[in-house]
N, C-alpha and C positions, 0 to 999 in steps of 0.2 A: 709222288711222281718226280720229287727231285727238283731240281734248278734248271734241267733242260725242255720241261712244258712249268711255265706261270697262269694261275690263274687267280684272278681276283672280281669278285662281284659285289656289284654296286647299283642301287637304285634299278633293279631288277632283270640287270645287263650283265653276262656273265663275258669276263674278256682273257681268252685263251691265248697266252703266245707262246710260239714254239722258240727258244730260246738259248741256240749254237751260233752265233751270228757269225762266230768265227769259219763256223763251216758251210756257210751262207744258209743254214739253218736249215742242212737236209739233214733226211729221216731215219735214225739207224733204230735197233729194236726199244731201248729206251727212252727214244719219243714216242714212235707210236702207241709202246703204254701209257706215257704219259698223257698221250691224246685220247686213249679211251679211259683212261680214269677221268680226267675232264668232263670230258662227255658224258659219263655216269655221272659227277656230280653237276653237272646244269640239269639233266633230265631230274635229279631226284631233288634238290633243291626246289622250295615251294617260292623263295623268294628271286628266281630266274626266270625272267618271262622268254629270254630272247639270249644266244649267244656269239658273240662276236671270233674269227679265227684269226690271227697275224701271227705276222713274225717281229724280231725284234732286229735291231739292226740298219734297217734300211732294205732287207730285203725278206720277200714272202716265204717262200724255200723252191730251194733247189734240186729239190726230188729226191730221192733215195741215195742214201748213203754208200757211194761206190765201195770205199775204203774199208767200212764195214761190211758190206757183201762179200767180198772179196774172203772174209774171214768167216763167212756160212752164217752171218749173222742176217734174216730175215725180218724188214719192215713191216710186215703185215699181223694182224690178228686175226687168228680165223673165224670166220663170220660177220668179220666184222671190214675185214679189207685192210689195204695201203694207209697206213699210219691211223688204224684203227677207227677208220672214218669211213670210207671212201664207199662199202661196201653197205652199210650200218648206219647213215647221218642220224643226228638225233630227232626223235617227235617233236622236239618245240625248235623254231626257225636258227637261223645261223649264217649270221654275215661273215662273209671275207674280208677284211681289209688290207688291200695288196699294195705294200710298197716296193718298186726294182722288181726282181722276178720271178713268176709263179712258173716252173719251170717243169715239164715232166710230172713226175708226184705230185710235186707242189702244184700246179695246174692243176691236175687233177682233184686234189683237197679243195683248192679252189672250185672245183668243175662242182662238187659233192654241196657244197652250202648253196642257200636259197637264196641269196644278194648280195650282189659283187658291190664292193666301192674301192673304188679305182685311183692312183695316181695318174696324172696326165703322162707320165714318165714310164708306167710300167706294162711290162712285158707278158706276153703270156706263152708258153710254148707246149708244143708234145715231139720231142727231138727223137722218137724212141728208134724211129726209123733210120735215124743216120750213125745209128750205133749194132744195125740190125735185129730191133727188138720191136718190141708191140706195146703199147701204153692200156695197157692190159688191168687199170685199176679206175675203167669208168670213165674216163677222157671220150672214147673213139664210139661209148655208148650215151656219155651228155652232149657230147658238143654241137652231134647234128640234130638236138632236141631244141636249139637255142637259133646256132648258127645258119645261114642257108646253105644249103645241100655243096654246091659246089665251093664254098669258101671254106666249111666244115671238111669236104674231102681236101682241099688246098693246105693247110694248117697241118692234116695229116701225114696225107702222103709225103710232101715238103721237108716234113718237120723244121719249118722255118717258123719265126716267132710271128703274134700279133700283137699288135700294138693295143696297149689301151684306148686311144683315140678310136683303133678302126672297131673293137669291141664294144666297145660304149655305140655305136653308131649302130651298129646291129642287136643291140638290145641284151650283149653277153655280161655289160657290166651297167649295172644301175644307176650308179653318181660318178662322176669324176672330182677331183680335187686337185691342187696344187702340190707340186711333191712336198712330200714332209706331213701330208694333210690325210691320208688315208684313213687312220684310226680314229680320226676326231669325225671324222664324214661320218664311217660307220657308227658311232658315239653316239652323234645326233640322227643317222636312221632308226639306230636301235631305240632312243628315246621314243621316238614316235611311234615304235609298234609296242614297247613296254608299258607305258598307259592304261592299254586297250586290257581287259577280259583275260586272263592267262588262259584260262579253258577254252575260250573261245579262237585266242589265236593259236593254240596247239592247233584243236579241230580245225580250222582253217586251212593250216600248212597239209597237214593230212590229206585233206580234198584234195586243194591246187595242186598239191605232187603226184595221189593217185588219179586224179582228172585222165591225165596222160596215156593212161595205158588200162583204164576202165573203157570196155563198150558201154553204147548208149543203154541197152539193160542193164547193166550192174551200176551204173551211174548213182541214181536219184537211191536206189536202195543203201548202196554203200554209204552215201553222204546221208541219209539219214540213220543209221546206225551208228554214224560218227557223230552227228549233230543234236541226236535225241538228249544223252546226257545232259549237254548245256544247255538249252532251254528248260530243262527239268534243274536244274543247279542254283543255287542259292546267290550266285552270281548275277545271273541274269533278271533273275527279281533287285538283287541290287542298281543293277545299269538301267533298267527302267524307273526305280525311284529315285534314280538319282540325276535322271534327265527331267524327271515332272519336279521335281521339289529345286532344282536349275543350281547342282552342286556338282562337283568330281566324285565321282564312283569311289569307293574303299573297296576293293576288290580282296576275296579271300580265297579264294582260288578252289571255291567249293561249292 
């Protein structure tokens, strides 16, 4: 993937950065490969419970790569979406860590992971309208899954940015931090769900994401076809001997 996506994993936290800082680390076609090679190797790695997204720099990204558009070069994977995320997230969880601003695209990739951690500083936008366009890669389909109806239309329409502060306040972003402190927040969230059962927080995120858009029929069926597995799993016989016998799990992801 190159020097323009890093990825490096550790103690079972996979931590993705997109990595043009010079270009505020928007997305031309060789990031978003390099984002979904990423992505392919956290899902396929057994020692990744959880993966982290940022940018390098000081700032998240700034969306699609004009300069390269311009030259018929397309950010997108097909099937997969806007910097090969957006359309596609991965089965095991995936924190944002946004420092300066998640802007357009970048918002959007942001919009696509399950837990924001936030600088007190940073911005979030979908400007697409004041450029006469459409934020057309899942923005204007999460936002008012999160936000309420009229501040989600507001952010829209507008295309003016939100603040981290007023995000966090509405439940868009999970932790806040001191600028400069994004990745370390996300760091120590990802510790606390890396811990846990990797089967089981896969199947976890599975549920809480399809919840959303399952009726009360397919509900309990579906989550039991996801859930069956892991109590059948060599895992889960682990986490109960290893709450009676009053030690940490060794988890094997089997």
């Amino acid at each position: 993937m190159g020097d323009s996506v890093l990825t490096e994993i550790a103690d079972g936290v996979a931590v993705i950065t997109i990595n043009r800082p010079e270009a505020r680390n928007a997305v031309n076609r060789t990031v978003a490969e390099g984002l979904a090679a990423a992505i392919d190797e956290l899902e396929e790695r057994s020692d990744a419970v959880i993966g982290i997204l940022t940018g390098a720099g000081g700032t998240f990204c700034a969306g699609m790569d004009l300069k390269a558009f311009t030259r018929g070069e397309r950010p997108s994977i097909p099937g997969r979406g806007f910097g090969g995320v957006t359309e596609r997230p991965p089965s095991k969880p995936l924190i944002a860590a946004v420092e300066g601003w998640a802007l357009a695209g970048g918002c959007e990739l942001a919009l696509a992971c399950d837990l924001i951690v936030a600088s007190r500083e940073a911005k979030f936008g979908l400007p697409e309208v004041k450029r006469g366009l459409v934020a057309a890669a899942g923005g204007l389909l999460r936002l008012p899954k999160t936000l309420p109806y009229q501040l989600a239309m507001q952010v829209a329409l507008t295309g003016d940015p939100l603040t981290a502060e007023v995000a966090h306040a509405h439940g868009l972003v999970n932790e806040l931090t001191e600028p400069g402190g994004a990745l370390a927040g996300a760091k120590a969230l990802a510790a606390r769900v890396a811990v846990n059962g990797p089967l089981a927080v896969r199947a976890t995120k599975q549920i809480v994401a399809g919840a959303v858009r399952w009726t009360d029929a397919e509900a309990f069926a579906n989550q039991a076809e996801i859930s069956a597995p892991v109590f059948k799993s060599a895992d889960a016989q682990e986490g109960a001997l290893a709450f009676a016998e009053k030690r940490a799990p060794v988890w094997r992801g089997e």
